[in-house]
Phi, psi and omega in degrees: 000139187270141200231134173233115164245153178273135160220091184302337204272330145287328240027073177184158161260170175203166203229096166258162167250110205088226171248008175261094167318118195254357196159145166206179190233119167261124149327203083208132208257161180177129178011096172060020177204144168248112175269131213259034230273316192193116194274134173174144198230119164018102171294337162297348163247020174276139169091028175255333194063047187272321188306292197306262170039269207302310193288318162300311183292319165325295213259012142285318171315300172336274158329305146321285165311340178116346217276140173269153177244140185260072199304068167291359161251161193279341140328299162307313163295322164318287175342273214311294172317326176258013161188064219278340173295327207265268203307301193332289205316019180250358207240078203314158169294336186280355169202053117353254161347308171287335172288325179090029138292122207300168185263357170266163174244057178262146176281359156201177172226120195300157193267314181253180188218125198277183167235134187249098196269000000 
């Protein structure tokens, strides 16, 4: 069974299996926000879905604390993106855009627009 811990004294979480790290999520805290910097899992433990695991529990950790999330990994921004009703709202709006994250938390959005005369 897979474990997801915070190790702050890394600046990272890590996901073990057993007594074997499998994988971690690096950090960085700065005032009321956790940036999200670089994700990476064993290769001997892919395709367990340990990575989303792990990335998912960072980021209810987030939430709990409070914390706005910055994805500066593209993994973390994966997450984030596949799933935007559970994730978006941790991601301030205001840096939405640079991520390429929609500005809504809707699971699509329309492409047109009607005009109404």
């Amino acid at each position: 069974m897979s474990e997801v811990h915070d190790k702050p004294e890394l600046s990272r979480y890590e996901i073990r299996d057993g007594d074997e790290v499998a994988g971690f999520s690096e950090y960085r805290l700065a005032s009321g926000t956790i940036a999200f910097t670089h994700t990476e899992v064993d290769p001997a433990f892919n395709g367990r879905g340990l990575a989303k695991a792990l990335v998912a529990e960072a980021l209810e950790d987030a939430r709990r604390r409070g914390l706005a999330v910055l994805p500066f990994c593209p993994y973390v921004r994966k997450v984030i993106a596949a799933e935007p009703t559970r994730y978006l709202d941790l991601v301030p709006l205001r840096d939405r855009d640079r991520f390429k994250l929609p500005a809504a938390r809707t699971p699509w959005a329309p492409t047109w627009r009607a005009d109404v005369s």
